[in-house]
N, CA, C and O atoms as CSV, one atom per row, in Angstrom:
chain,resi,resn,atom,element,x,y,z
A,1,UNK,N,N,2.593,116.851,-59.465
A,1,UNK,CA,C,1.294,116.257,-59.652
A,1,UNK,C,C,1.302,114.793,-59.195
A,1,UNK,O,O,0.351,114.351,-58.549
A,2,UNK,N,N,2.613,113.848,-59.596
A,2,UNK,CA,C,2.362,112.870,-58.625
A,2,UNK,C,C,2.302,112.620,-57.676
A,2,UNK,O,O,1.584,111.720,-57.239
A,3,UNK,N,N,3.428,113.711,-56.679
A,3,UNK,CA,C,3.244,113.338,-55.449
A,3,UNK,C,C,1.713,113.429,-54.617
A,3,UNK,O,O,1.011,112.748,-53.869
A,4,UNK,N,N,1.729,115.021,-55.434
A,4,UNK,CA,C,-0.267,115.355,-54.454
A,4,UNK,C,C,-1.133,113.613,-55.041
A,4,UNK,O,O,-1.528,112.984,-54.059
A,5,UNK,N,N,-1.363,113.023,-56.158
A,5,UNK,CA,C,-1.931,111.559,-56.528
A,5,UNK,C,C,-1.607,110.725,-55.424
A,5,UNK,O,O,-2.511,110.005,-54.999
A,6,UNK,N,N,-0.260,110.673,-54.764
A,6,UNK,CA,C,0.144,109.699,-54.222
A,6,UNK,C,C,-0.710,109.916,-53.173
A,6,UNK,O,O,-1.543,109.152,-52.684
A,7,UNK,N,N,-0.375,111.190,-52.842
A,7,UNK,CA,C,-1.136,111.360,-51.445
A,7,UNK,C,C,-2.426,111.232,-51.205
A,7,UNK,O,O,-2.872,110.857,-50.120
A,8,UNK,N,N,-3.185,111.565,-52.297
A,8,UNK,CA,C,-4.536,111.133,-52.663
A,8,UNK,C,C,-5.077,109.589,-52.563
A,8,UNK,O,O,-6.093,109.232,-51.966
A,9,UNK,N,N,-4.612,109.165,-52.930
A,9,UNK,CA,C,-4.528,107.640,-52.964
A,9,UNK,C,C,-4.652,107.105,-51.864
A,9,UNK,O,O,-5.589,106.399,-51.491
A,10,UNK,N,N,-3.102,107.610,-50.905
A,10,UNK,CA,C,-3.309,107.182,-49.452
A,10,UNK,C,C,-4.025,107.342,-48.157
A,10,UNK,O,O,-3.726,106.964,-47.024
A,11,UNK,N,N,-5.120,108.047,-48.652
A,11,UNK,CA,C,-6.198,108.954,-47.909
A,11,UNK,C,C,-7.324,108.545,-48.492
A,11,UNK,O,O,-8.332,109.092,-48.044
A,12,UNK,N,N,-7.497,107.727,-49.384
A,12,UNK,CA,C,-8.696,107.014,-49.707
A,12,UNK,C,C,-9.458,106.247,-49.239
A,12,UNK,O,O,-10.687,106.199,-49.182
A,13,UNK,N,N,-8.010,105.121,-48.611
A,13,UNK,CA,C,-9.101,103.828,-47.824
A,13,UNK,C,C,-8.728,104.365,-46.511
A,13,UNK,O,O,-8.009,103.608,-45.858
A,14,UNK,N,N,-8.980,105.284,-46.058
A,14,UNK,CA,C,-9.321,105.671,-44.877
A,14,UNK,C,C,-10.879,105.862,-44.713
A,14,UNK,O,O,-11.491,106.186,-45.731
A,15,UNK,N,N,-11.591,105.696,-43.529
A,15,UNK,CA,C,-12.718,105.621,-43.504
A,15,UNK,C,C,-13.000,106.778,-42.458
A,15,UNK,O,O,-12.628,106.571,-41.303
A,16,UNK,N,N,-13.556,107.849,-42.726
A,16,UNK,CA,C,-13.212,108.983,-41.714
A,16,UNK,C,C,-14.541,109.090,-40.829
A,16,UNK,O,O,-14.700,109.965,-39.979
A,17,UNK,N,N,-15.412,108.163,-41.109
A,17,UNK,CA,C,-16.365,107.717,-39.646
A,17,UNK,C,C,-15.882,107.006,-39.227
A,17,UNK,O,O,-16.027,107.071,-38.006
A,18,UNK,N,N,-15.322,106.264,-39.508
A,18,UNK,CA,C,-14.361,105.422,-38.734
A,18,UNK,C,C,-12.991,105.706,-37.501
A,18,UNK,O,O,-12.587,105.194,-36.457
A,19,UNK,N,N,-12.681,106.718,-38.307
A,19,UNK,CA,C,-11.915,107.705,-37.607
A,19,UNK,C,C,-12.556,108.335,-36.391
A,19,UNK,O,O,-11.900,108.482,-35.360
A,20,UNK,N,N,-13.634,108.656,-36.470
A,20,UNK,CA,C,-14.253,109.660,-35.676
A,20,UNK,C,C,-14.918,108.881,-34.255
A,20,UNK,O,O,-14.819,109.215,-33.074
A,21,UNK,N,N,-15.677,107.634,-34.929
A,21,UNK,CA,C,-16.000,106.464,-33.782
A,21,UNK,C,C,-14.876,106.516,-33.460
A,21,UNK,O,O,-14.558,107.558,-32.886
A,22,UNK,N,N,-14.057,105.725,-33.615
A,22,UNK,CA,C,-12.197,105.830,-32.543
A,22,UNK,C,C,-12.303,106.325,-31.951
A,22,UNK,O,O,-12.529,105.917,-30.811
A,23,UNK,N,N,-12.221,107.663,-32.278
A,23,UNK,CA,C,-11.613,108.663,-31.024
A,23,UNK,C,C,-13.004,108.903,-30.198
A,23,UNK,O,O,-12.858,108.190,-29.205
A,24,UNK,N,N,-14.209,109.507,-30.106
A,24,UNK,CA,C,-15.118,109.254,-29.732
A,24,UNK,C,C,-14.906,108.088,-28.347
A,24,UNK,O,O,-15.102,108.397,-27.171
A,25,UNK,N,N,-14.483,106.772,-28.813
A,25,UNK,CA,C,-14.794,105.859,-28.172
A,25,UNK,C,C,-13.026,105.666,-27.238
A,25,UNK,O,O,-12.923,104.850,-26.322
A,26,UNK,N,N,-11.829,106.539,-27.680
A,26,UNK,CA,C,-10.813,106.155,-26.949
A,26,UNK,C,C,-11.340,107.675,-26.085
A,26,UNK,O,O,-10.758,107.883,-25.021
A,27,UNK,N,N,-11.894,108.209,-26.315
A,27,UNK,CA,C,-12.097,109.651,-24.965
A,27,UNK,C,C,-12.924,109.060,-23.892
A,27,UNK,O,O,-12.934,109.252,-22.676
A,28,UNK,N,N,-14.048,107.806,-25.154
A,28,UNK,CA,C,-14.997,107.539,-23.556
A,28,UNK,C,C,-14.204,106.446,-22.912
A,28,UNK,O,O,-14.855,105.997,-21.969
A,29,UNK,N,N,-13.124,105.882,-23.044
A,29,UNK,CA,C,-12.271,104.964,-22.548
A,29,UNK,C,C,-11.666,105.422,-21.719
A,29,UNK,O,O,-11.355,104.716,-20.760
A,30,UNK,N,N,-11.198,107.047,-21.795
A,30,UNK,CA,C,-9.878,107.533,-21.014
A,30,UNK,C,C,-11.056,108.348,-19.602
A,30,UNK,O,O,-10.533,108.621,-18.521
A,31,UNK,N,N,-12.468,108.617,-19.813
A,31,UNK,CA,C,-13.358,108.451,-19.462
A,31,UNK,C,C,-13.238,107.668,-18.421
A,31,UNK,O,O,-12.733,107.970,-17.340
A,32,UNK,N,N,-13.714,106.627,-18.742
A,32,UNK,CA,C,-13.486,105.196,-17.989
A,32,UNK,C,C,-12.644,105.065,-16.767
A,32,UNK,O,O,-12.844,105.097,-15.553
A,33,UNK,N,N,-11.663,104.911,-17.530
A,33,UNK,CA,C,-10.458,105.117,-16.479
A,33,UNK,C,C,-10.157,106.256,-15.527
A,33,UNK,O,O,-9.327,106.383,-14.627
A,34,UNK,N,N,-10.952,106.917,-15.939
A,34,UNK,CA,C,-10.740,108.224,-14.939
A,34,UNK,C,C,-11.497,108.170,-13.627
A,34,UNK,O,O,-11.061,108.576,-12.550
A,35,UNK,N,N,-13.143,107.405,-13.927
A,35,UNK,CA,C,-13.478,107.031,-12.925
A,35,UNK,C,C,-13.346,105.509,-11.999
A,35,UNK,O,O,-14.022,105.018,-11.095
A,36,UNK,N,N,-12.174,105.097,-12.706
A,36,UNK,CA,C,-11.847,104.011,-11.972
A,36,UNK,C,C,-10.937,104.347,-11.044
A,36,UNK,O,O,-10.937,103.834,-9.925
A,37,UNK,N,N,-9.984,105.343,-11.474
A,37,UNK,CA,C,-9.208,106.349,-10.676
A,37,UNK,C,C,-9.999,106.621,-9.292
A,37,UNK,O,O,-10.117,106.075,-8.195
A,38,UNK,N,N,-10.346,107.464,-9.781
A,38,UNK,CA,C,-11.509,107.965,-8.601
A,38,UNK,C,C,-12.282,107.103,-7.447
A,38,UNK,O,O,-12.557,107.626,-6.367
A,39,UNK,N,N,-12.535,106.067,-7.677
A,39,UNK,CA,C,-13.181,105.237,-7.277
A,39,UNK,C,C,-12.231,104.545,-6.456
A,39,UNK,O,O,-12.553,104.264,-5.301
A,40,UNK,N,N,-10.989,104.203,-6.947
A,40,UNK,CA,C,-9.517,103.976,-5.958
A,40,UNK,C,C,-8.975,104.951,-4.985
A,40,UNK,O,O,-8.168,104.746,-4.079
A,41,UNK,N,N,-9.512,105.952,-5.305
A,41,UNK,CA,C,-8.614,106.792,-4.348
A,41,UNK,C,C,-10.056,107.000,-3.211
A,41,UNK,O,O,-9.884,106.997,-1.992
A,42,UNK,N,N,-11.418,107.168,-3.833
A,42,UNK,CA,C,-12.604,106.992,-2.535
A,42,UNK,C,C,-11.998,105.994,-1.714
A,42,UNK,O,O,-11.795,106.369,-0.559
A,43,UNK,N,N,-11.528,104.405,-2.089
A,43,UNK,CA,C,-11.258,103.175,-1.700
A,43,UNK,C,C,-10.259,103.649,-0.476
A,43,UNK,O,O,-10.761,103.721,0.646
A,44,UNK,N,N,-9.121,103.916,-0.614
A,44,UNK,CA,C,-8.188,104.205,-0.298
A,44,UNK,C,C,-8.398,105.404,1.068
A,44,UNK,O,O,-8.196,105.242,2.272
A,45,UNK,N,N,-8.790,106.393,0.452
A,45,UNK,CA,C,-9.202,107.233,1.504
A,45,UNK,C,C,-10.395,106.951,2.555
A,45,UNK,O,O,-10.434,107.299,3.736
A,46,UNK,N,N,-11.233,106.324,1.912
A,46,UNK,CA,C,-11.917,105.993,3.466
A,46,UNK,C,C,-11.090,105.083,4.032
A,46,UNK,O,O,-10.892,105.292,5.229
A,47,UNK,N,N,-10.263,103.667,3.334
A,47,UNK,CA,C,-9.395,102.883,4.186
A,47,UNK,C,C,-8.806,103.839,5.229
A,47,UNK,O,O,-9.040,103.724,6.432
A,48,UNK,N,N,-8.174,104.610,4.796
A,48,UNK,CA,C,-7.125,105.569,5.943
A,48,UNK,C,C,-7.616,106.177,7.143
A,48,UNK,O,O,-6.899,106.631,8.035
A,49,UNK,N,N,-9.200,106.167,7.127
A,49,UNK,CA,C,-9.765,106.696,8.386
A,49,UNK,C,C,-9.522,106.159,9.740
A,49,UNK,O,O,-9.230,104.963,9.750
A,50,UNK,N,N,-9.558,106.593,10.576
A,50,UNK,CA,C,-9.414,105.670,11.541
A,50,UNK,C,C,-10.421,104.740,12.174
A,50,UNK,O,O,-10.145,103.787,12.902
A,51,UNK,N,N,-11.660,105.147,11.793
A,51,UNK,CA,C,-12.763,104.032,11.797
A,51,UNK,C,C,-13.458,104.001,10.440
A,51,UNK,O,O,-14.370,104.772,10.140
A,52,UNK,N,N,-13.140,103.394,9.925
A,52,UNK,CA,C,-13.248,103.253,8.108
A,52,UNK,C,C,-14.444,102.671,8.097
A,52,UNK,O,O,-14.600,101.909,9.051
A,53,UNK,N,N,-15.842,102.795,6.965
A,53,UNK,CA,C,-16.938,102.272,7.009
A,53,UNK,C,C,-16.909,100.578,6.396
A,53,UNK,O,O,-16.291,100.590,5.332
A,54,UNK,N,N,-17.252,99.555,6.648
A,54,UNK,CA,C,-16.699,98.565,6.406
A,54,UNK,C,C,-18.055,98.342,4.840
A,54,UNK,O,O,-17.940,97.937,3.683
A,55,UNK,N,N,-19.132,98.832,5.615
A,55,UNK,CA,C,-19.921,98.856,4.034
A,55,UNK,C,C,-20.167,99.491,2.816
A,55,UNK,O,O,-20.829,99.095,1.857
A,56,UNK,N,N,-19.371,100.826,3.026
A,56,UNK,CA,C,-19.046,102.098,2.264
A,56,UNK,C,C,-17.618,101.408,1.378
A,56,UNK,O,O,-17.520,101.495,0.154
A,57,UNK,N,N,-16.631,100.765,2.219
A,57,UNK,CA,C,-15.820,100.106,1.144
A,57,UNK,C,C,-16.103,98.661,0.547
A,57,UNK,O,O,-15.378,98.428,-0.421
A,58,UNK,N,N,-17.097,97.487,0.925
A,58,UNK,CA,C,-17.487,96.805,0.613
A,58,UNK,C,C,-18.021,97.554,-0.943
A,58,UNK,O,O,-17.512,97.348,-2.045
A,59,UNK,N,N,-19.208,98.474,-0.623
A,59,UNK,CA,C,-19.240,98.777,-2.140
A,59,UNK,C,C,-18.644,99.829,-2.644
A,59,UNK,O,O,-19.274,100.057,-3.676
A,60,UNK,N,N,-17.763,100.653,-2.535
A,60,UNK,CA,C,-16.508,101.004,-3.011
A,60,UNK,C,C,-15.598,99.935,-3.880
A,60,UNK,O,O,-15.156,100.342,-4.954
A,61,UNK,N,N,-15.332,98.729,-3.509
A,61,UNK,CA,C,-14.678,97.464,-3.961
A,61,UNK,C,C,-16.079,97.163,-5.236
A,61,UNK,O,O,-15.805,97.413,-6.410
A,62,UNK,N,N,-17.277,96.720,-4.946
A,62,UNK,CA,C,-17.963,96.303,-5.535
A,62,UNK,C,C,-17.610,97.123,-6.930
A,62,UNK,O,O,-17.013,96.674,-7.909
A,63,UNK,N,N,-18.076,98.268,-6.768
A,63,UNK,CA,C,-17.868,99.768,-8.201
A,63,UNK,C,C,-16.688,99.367,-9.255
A,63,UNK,O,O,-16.517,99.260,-10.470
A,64,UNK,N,N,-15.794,99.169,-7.699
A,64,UNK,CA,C,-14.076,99.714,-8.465
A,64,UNK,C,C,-14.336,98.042,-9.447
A,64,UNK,O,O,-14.246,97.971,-10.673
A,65,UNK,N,N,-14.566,97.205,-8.791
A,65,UNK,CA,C,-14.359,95.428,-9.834
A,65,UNK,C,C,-15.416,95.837,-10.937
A,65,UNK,O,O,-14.869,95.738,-12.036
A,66,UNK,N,N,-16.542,96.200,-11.038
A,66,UNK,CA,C,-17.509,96.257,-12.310
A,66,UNK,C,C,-16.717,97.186,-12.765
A,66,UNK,O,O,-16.412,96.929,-13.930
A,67,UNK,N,N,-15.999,98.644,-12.183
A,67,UNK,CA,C,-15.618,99.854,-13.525
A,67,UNK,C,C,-14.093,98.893,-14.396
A,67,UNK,O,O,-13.768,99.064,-15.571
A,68,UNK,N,N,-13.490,98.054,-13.534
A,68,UNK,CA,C,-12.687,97.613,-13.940
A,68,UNK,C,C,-13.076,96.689,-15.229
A,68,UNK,O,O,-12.651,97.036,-16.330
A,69,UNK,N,N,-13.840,95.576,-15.111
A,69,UNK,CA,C,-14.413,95.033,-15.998
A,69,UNK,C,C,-14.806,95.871,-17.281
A,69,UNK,O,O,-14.633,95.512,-18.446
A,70,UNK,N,N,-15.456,97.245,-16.775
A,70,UNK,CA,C,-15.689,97.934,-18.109
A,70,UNK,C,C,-14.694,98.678,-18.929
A,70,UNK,O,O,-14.651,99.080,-20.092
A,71,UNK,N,N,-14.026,98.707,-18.046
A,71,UNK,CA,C,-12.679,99.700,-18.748
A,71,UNK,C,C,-11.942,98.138,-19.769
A,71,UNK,O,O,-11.721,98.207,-20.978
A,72,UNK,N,N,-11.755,97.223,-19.154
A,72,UNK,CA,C,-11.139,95.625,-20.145
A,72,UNK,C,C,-12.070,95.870,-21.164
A,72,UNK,O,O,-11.561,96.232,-22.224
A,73,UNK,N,N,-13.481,95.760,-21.137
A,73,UNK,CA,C,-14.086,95.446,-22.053
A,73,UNK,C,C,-14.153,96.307,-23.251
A,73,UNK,O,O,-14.252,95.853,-24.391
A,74,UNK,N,N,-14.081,97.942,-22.871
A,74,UNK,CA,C,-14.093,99.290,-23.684
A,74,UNK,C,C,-12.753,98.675,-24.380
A,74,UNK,O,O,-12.864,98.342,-25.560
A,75,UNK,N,N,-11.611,98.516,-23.796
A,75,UNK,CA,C,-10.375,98.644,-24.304
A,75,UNK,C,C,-10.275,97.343,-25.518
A,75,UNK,O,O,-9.699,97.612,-26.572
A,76,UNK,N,N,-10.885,95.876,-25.304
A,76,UNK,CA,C,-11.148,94.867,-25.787
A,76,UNK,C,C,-11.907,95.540,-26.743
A,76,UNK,O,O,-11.105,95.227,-27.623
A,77,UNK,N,N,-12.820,96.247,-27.412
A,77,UNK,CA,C,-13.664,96.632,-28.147
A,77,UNK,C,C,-12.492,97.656,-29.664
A,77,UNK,O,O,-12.364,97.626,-30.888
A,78,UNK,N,N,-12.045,98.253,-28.719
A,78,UNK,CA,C,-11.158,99.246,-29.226
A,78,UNK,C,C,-9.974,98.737,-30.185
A,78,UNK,O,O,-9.735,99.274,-31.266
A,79,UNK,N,N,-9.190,97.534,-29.621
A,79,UNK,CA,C,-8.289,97.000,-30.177
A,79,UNK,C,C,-8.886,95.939,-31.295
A,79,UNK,O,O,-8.241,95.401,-32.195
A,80,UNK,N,N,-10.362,95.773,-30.983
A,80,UNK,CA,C,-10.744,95.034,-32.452
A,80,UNK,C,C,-10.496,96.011,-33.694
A,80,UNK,O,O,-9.873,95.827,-34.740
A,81,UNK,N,N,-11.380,97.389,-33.091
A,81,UNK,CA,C,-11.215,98.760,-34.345
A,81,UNK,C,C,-9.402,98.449,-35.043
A,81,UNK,O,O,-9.053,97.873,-36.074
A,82,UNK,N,N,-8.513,99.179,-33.850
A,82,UNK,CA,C,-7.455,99.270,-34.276
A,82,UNK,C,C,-6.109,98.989,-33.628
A,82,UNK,O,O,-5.351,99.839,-33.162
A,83,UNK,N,N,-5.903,97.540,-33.668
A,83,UNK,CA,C,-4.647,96.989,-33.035
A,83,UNK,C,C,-3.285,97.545,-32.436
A,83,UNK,O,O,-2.529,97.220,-31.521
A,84,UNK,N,N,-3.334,98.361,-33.226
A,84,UNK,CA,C,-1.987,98.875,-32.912
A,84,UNK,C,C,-1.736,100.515,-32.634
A,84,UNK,O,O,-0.715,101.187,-32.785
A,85,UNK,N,N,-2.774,100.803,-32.272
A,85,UNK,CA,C,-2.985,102.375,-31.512
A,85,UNK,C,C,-1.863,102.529,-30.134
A,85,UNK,O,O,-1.958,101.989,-29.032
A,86,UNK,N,N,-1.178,103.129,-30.462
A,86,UNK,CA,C,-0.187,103.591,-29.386
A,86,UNK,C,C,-0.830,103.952,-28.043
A,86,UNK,O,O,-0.558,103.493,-26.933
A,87,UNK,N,N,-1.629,104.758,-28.341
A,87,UNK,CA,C,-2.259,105.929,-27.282
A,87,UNK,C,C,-3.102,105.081,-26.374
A,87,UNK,O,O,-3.570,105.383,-25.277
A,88,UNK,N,N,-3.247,103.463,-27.349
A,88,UNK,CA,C,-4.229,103.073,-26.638
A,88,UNK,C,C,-3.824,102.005,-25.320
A,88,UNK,O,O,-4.192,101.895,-24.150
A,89,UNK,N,N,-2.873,101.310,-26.204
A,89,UNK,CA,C,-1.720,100.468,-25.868
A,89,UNK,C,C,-0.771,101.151,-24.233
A,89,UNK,O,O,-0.421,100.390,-23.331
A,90,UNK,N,N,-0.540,102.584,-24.209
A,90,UNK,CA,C,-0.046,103.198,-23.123
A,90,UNK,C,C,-0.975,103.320,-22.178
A,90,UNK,O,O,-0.966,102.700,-21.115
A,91,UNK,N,N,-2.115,104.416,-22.659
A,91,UNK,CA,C,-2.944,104.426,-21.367
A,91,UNK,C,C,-3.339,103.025,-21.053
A,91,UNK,O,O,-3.333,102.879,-19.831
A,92,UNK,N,N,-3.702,101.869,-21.722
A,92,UNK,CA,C,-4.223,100.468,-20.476
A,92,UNK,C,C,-3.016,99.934,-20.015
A,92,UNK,O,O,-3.180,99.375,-18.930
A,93,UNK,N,N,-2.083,99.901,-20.348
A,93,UNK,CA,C,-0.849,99.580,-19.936
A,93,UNK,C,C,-0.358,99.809,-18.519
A,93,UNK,O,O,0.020,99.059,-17.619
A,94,UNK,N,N,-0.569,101.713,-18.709
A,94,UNK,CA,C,-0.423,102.086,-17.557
A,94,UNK,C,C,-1.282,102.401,-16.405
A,94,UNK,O,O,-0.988,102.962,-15.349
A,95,UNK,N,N,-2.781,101.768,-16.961
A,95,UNK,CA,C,-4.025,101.264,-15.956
A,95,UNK,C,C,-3.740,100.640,-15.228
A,95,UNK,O,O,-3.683,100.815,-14.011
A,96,UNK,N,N,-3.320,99.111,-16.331
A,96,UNK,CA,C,-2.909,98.098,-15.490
A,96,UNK,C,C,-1.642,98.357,-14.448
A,96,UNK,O,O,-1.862,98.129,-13.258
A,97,UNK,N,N,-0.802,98.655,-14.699
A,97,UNK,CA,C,0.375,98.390,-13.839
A,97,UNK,C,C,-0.016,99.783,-12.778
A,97,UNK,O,O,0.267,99.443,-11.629
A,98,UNK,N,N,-0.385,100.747,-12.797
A,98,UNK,CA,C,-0.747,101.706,-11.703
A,98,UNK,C,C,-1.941,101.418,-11.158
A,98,UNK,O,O,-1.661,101.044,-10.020
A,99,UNK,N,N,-2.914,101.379,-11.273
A,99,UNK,CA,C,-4.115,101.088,-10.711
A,99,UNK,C,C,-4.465,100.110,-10.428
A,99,UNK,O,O,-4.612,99.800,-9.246
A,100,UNK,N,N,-4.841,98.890,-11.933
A,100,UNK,CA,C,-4.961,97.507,-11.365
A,100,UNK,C,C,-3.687,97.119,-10.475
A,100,UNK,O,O,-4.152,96.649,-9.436
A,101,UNK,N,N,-2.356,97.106,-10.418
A,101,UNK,CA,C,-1.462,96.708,-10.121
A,101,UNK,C,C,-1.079,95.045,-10.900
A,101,UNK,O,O,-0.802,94.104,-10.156
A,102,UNK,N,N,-1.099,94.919,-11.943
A,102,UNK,CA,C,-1.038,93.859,-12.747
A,102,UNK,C,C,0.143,94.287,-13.746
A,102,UNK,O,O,0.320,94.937,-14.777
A,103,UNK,N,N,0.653,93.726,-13.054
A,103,UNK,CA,C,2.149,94.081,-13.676
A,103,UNK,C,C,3.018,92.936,-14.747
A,103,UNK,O,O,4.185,93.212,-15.026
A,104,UNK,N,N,2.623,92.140,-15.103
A,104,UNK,CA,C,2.664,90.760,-16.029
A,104,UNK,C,C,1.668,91.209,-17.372
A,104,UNK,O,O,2.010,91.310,-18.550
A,105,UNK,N,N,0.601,91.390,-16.887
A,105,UNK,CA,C,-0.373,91.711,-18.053
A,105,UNK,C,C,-0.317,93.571,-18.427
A,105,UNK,O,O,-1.104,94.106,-19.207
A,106,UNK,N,N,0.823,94.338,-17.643
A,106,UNK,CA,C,0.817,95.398,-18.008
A,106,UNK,C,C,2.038,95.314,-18.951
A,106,UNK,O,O,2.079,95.908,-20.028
A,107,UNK,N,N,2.923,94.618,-18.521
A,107,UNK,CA,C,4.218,94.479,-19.418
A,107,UNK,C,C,3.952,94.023,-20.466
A,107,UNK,O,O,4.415,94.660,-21.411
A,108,UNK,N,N,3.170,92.840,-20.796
A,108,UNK,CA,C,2.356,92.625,-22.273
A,108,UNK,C,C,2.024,93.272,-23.360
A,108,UNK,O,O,2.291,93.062,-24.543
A,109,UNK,N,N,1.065,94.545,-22.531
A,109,UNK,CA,C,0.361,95.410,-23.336
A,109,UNK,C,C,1.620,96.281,-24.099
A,109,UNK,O,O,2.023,96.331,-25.261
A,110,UNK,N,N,2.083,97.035,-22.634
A,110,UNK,CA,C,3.220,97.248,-22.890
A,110,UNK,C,C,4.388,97.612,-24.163
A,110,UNK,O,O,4.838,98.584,-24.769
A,111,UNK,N,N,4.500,96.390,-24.110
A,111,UNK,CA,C,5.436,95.514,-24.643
A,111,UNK,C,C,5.458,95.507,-26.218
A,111,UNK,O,O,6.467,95.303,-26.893
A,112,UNK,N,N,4.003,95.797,-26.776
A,112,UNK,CA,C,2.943,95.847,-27.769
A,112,UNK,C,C,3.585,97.114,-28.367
A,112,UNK,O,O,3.070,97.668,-29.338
């Protein structure tokens, strides 16, 4: 009987809308990043053409810098909720250092 109390106890100040926004908001994050993905590899692949559109990647670049901004800002939002989320901490981590190529501020996160 104490242990089930104990456990009771520790499941109290949990806030399970709270819980639910989280994840909710780390899917629309991983979201995020998925089309920032995407948006790098459009980048990339028209680069490789042999007559590449110079205004098709002008805003290709334009997309990829605003999705980037939003993916910092989602992730900035997230770590107010909950600092020390693993899941969350890896995937921007490994945003940064694969995609952004920011490898100083990926080792940081990282590092975390």
């Amino acid at each position: 009987m104490k242990e089930a109390d104990l456990r009771n106890s520790d499941s109290r100040g949990i806030d399970v809308n709270m819980v639910v926004f989280f994840q909710q908001k780390f899917v629309a994050f991983q979201s995020e990043i998925g089309k920032s993905v995407n948006m790098q590899m459009g980048f990339w692949r028209e680069l490789e053409q042999s007559n590449p559109n110079v205004q098709k990647l002008l805003a290709l670049g334009s997309k990829i810098t605003i999705q980037a901004e939003t993916v910092t800002t989602t992730y900035s939002k997230l770590i107010e909720i909950n600092p020390n989320h693993v899941g969350i901490l890896r995937v921007y981590g490994n945003f940064l250092k694969d995609i952004m190529n920011d490898i100083i501020e990926s080792q940081r996160v990282l590092e975390k």
